[in-house]
Structure formats: structure tokens, C-alpha cells
N, CA, C and O atoms as a DFTB+ gen file, in Angstrom:
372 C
 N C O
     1  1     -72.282      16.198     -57.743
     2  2     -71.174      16.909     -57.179
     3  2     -71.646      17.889     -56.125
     4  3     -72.562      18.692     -56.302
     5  1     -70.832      17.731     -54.839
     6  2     -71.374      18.716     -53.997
     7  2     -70.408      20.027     -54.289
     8  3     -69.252      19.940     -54.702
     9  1     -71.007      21.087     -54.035
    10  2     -71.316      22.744     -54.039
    11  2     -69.719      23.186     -52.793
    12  3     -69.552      22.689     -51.680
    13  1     -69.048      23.936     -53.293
    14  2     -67.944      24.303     -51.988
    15  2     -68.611      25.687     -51.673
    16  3     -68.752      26.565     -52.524
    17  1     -69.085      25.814     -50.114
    18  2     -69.078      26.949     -49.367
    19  2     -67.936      27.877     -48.773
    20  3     -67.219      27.811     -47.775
    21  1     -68.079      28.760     -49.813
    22  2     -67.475      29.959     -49.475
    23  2     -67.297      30.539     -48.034
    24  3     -68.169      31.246     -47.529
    25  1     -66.362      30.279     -47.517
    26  2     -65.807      30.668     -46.298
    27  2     -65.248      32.016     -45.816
    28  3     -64.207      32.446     -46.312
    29  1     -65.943      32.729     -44.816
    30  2     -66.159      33.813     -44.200
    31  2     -65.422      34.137     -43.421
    32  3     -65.288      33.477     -42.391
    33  1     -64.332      35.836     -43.782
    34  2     -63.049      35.812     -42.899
    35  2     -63.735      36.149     -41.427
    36  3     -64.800      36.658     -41.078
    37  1     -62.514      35.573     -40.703
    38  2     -63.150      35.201     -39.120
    39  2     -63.133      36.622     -38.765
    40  3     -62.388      37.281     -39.490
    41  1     -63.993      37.542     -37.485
    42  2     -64.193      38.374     -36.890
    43  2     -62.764      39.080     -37.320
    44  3     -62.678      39.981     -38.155
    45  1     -61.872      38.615     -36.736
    46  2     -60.247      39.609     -36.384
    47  2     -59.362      39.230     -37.257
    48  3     -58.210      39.655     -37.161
    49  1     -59.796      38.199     -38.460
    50  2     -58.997      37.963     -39.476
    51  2     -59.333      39.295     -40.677
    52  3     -60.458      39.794     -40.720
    53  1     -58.333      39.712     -41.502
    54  2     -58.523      40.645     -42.558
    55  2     -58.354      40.280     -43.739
    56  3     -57.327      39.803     -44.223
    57  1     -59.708      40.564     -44.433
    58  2     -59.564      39.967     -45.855
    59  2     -58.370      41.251     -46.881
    60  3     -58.539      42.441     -47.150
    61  1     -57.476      40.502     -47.133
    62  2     -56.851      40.994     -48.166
    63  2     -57.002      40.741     -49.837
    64  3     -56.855      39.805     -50.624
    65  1     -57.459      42.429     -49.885
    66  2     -57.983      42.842     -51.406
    67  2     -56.669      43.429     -52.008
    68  3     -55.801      44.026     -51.370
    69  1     -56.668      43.103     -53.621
    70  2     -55.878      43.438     -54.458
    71  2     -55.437      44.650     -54.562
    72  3     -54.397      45.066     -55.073
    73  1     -56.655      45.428     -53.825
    74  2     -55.845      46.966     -54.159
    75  2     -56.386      47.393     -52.867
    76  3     -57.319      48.172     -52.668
    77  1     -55.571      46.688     -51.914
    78  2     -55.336      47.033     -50.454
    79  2     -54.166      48.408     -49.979
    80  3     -52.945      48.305     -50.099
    81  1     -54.714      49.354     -49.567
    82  2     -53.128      50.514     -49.223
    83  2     -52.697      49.791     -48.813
    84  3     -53.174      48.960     -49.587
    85  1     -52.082      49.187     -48.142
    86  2     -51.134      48.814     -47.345
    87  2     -49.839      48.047     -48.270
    88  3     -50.132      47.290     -49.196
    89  1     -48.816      48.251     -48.011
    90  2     -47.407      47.554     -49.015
    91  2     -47.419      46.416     -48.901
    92  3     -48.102      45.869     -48.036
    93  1     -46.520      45.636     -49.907
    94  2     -46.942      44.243     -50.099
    95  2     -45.807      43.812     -48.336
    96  3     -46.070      42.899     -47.554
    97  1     -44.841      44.634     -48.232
    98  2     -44.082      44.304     -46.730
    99  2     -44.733      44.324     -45.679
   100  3     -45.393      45.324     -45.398
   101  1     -44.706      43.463     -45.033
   102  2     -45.297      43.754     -43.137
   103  2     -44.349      44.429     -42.395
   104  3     -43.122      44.406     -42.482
   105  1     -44.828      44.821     -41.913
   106  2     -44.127      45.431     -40.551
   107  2     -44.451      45.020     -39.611
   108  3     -45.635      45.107     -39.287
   109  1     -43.754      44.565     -39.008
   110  2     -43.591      43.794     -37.173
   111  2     -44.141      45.176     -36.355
   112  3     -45.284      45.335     -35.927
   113  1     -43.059      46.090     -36.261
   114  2     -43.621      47.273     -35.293
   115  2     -44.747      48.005     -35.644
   116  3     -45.122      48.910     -34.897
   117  1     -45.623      47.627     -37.159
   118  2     -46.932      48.949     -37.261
   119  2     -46.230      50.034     -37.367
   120  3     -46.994      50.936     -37.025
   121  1     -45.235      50.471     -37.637
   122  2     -45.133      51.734     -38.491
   123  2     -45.011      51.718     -40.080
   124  3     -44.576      50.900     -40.891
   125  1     -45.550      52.902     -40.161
   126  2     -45.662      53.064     -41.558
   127  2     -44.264      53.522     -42.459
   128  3     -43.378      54.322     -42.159
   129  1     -44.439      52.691     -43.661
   130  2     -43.583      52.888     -44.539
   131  2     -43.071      54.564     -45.087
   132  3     -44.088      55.173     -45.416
   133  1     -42.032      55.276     -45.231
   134  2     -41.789      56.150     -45.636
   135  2     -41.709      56.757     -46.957
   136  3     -42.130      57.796     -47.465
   137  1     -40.796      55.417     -47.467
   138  2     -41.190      55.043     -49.217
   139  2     -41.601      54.079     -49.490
   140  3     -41.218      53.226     -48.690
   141  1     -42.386      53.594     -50.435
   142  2     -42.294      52.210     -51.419
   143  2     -41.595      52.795     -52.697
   144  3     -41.258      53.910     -53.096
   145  1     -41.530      51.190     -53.251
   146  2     -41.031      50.857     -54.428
   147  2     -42.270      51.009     -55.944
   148  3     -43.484      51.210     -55.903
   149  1     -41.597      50.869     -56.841
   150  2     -42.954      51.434     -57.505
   151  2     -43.899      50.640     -57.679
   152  3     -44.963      51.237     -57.845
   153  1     -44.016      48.955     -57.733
   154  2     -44.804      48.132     -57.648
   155  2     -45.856      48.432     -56.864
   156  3     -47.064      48.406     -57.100
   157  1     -44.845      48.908     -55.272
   158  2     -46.665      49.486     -54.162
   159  2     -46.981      50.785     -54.181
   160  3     -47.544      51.315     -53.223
   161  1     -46.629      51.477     -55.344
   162  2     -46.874      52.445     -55.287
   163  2     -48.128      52.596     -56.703
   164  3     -49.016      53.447     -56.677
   165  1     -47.984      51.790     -57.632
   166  2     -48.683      51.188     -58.004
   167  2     -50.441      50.629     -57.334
   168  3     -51.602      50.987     -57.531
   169  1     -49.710      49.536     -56.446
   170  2     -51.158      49.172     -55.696
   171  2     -51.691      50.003     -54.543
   172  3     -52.527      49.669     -53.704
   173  1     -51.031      51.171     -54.670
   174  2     -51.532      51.668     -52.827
   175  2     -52.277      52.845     -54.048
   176  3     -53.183      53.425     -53.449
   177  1     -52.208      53.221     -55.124
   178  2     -52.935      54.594     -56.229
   179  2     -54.244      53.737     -57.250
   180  3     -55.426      53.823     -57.583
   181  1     -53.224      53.046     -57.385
   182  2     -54.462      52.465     -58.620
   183  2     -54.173      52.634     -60.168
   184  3     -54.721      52.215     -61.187
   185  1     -53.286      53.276     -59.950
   186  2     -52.787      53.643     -61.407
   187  2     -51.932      52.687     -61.570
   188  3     -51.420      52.027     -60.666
   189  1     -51.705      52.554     -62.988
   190  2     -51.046      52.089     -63.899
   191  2     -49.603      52.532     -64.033
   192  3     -49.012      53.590     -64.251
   193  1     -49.331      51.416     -63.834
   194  2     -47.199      51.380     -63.951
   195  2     -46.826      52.412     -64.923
   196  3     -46.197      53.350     -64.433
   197  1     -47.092      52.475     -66.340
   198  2     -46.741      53.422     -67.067
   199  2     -46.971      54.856     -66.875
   200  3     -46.090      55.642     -67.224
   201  1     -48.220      55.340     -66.282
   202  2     -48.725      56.151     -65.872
   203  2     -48.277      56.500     -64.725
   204  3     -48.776      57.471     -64.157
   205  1     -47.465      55.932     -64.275
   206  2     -46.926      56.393     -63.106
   207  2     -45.776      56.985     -63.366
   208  3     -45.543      58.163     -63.092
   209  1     -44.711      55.935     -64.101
   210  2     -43.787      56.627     -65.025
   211  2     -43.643      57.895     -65.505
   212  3     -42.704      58.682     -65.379
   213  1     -45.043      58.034     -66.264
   214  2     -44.740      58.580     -67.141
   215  2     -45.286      60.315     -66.171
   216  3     -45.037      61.441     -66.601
   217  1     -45.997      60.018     -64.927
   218  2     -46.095      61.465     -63.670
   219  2     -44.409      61.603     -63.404
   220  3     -44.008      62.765     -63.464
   221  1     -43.635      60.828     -63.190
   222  2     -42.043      60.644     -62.606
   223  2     -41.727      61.850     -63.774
   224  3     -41.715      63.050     -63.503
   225  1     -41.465      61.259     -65.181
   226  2     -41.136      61.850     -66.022
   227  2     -41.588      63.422     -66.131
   228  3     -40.882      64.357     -66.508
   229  1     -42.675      63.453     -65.787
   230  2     -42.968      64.970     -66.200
   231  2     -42.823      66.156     -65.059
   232  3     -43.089      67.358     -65.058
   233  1     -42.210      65.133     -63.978
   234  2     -41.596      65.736     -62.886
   235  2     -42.668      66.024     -61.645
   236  3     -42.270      66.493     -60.579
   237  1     -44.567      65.584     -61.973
   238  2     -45.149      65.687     -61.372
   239  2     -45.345      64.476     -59.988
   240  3     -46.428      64.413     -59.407
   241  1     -44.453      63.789     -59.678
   242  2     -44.114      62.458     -58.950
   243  2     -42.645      62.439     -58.397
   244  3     -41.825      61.807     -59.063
   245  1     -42.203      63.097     -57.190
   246  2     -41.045      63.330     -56.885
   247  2     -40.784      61.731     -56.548
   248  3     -41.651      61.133     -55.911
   249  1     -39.149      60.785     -57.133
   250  2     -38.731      59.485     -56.573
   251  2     -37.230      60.180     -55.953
   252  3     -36.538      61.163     -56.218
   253  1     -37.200      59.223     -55.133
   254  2     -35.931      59.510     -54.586
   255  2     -35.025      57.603     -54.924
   256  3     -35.386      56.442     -54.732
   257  1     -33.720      58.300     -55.513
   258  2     -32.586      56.781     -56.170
   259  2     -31.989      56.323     -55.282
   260  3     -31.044      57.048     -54.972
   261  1     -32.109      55.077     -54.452
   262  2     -31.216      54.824     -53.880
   263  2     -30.141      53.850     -54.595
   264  3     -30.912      53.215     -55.315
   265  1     -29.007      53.384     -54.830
   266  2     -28.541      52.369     -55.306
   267  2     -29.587      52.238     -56.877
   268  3     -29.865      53.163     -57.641
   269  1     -29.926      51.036     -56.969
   270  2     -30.799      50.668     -58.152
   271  2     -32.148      51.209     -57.808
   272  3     -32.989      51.305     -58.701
   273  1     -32.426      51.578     -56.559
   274  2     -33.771      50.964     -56.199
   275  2     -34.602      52.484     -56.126
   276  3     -34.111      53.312     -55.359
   277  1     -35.613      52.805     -56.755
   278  2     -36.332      54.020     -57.085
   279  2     -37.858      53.918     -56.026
   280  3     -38.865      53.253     -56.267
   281  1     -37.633      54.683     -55.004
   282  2     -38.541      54.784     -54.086
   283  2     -39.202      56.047     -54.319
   284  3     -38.587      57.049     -54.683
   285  1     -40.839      56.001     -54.050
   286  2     -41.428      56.961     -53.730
   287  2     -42.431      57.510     -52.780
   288  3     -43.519      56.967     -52.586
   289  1     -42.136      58.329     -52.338
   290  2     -42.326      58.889     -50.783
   291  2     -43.761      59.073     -50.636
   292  3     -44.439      59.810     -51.352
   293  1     -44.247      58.271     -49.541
   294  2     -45.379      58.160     -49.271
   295  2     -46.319      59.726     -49.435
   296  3     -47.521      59.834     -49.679
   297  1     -45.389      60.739     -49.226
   298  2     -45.889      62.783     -49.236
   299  2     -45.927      62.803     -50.355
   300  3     -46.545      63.807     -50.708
   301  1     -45.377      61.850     -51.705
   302  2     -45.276      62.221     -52.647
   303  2     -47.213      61.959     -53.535
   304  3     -48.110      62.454     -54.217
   305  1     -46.731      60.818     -52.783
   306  2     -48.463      60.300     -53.832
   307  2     -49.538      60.637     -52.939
   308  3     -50.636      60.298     -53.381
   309  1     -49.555      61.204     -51.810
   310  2     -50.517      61.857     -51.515
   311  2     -50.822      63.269     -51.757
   312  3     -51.937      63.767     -51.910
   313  1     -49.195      64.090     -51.775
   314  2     -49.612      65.323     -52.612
   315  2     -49.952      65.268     -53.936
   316  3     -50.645      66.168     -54.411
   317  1     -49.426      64.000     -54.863
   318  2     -50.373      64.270     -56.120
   319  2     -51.634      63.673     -56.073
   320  3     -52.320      63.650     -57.095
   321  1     -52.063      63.150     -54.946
   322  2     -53.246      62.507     -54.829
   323  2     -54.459      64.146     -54.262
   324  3     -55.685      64.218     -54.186
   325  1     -53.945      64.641     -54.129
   326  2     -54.726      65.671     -53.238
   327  2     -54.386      66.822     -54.559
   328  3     -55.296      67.510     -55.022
   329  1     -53.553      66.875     -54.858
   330  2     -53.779      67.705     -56.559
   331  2     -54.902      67.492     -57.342
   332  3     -55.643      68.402     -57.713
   333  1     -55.097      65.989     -57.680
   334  2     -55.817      65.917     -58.655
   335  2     -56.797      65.570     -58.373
   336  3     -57.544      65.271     -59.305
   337  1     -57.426      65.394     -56.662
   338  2     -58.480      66.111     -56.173
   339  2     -59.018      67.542     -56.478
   340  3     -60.165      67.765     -56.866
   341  1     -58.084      68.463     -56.264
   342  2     -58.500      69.731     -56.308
   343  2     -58.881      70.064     -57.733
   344  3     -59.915      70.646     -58.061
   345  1     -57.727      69.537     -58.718
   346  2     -58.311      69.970     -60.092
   347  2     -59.906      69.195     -60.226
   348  3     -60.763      69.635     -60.994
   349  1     -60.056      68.358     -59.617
   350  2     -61.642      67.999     -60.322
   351  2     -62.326      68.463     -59.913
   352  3     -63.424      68.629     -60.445
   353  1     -61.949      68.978     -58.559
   354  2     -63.270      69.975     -57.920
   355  2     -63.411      71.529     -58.351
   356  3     -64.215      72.316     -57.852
   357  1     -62.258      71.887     -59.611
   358  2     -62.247      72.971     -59.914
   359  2     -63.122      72.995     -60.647
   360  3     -63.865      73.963     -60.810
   361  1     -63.212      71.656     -61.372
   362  2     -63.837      71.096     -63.379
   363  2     -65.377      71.500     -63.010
   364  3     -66.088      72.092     -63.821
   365  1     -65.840      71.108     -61.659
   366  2     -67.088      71.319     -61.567
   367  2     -68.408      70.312     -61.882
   368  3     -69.500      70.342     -62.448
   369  1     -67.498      69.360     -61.080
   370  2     -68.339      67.686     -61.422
   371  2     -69.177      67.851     -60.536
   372  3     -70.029      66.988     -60.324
């Protein structure tokens, strides 16, 4: 049996990784999203669906409701992203 060679993304092609920032939507014009949904909000942190929840819940994860659809604001997960920066640099790692 011959061996399959693993094929190498071309110069200007972009390999897309599982826990790529970018939303699972394209955008035609390259602007950036304002909110996602919690699925990419999910893959753009790294955290865990419940755990994400469960920041919503404790009020540390501002969503905004539209209709059914529970968006959260791109300022949102970077200010708790930049929080829980600071607390670790308080801890003294």
C-alpha cells in the first residue's frame, strides 16, 4: 500500500484551526463582527459552553437578547479576557 502525502497549505491559502478567532461567518467586506452567538463565542475563548454560561449567570459576561438569539459582544469577552489576565498577574505566577 502506498503512503498518502500530506499536503501543504499553498503560500496565500489559510489553514483553518479549530480554535481559530475568527467566527464560524465570513464576511465579504472584512469587517469585524460586533457580536457572536455563543457557539463563537465559545471558539473565539476556549472555554467551555457551560462555563460560559455559567460567567453569563454570575453576571460576569454581559449578553445582549435579541428575539431568541443571545449575542455576546465582542468588548464583552475581551474585557473578561483582560480581567482574568490581570487577576493572574496579581497571583504572582
Amino acid at each position: 500500500m502506498k503512503r498518502r502525502e500530506a499536503k501543504s497549505p499553498a503560500s496565500d491559502e489559510q489553514l483553518a484551526l479549530p480554535f481559530d478567532s475568527s467566527p464560524k461567518a465570513t464576511r465579504t467586506n472584512g469587517a469585524e463582527p460586533l457580536a457572536v452567538r455563543i457557539p463563537d463565542a465559545v471558539r473565539m475563548t476556549g472555554l467551555g459552553r457551560s462555563k460560559l454560561y455559567e460567567l453569563i449567570a454570575a453576571g460576569d459576561l454581559e449578553t445582549i437578547k435579541i428575539g431568541r438569539c443571545t449575542l455576546v459582544t465582542i468588548d464583552a469577552l475581551k474585557a473578561l479576557l483582560a480581567k482574568a489576565r490581570a487577576t493572574n498577574h496579581k497571583g504572582g505566577r
